[in-house]
C-alpha positions in Angstrom: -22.1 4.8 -43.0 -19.5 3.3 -45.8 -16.7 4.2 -43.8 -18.0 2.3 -40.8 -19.2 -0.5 -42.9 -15.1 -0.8 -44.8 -13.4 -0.7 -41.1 -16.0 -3.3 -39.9 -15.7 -5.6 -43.3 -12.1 -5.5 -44.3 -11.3 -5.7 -39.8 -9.6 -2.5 -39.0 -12.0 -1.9 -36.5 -10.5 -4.8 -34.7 -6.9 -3.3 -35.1 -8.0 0.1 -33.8 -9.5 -1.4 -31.0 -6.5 -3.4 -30.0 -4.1 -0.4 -30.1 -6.6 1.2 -27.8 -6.6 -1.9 -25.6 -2.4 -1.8 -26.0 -2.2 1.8 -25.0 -4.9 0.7 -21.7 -2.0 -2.4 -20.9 1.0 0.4 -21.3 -1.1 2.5 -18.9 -1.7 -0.4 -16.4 1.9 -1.5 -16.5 2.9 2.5 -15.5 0.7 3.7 -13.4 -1.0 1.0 -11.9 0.6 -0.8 -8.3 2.5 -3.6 -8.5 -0.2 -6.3 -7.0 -3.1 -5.0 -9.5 -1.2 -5.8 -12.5 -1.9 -9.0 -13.0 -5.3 -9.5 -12.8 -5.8 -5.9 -14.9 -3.2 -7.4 -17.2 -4.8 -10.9 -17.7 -8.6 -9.0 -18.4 -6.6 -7.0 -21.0 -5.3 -10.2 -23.0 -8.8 -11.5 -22.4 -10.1 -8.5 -24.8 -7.3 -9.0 -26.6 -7.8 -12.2 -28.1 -11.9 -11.7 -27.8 -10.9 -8.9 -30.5 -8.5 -11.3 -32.3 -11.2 -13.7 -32.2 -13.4 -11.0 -34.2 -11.1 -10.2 -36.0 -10.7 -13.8 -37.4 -14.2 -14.1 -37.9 -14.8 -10.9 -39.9 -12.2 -11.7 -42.1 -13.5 -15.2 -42.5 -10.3 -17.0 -41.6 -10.9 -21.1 -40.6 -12.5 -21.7 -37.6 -10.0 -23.3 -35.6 -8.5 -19.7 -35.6 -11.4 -18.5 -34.0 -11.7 -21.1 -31.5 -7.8 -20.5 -30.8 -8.3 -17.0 -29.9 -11.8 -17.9 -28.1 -9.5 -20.3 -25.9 -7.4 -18.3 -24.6 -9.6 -15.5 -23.9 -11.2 -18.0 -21.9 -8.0 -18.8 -20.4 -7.2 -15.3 -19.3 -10.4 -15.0 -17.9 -10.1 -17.6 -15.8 -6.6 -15.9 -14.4 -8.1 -13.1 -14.4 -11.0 -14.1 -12.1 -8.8 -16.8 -9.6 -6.4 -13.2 -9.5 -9.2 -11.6 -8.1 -10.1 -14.3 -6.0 -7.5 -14.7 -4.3 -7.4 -10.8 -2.8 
């Protein structure tokens, strides 16, 4: 349980998680066709900055960092949903 709780605390757990989520955007870039890139890709740097975003806030950082991270996941959401809308 003190291993979990020092990879939650000090924000590793947010790093493993984003080269999990890098490894899923190498994956989409190889083997996925060319027109379902971009919307796969733009949900990828949603989680991407939702984790950064976590990240910030478990390591305490100022708040406008958080909000900064929370934008554009919100930003790539919204790509990521018009991308799908638009098929």
């Amino acid at each position: 349980m003190a291993l979990i709780e020092g990879l939650v605390r000090d924000g590793t757990v947010a790093l493993l998680a984003l080269v999990i989520l890098g490894l899923e955007g190498l994956a989409i870039l190889f083997a996925a066709k060319r027109q379902a890139r971009l919307p796969l890709l733009a949900n990828a740097a949603s989680g991407v900055a939702l984790i950064l975003a976590l990240r910030a806030a478990l390591l305490g950082q100022a708040p406008h960092w958080i909000a900064l991270w929370l934008g554009l996941g919100f930003a790539a959401h919204l790509l990521d949903v018009f991308g799908r809308l638009r098929r």
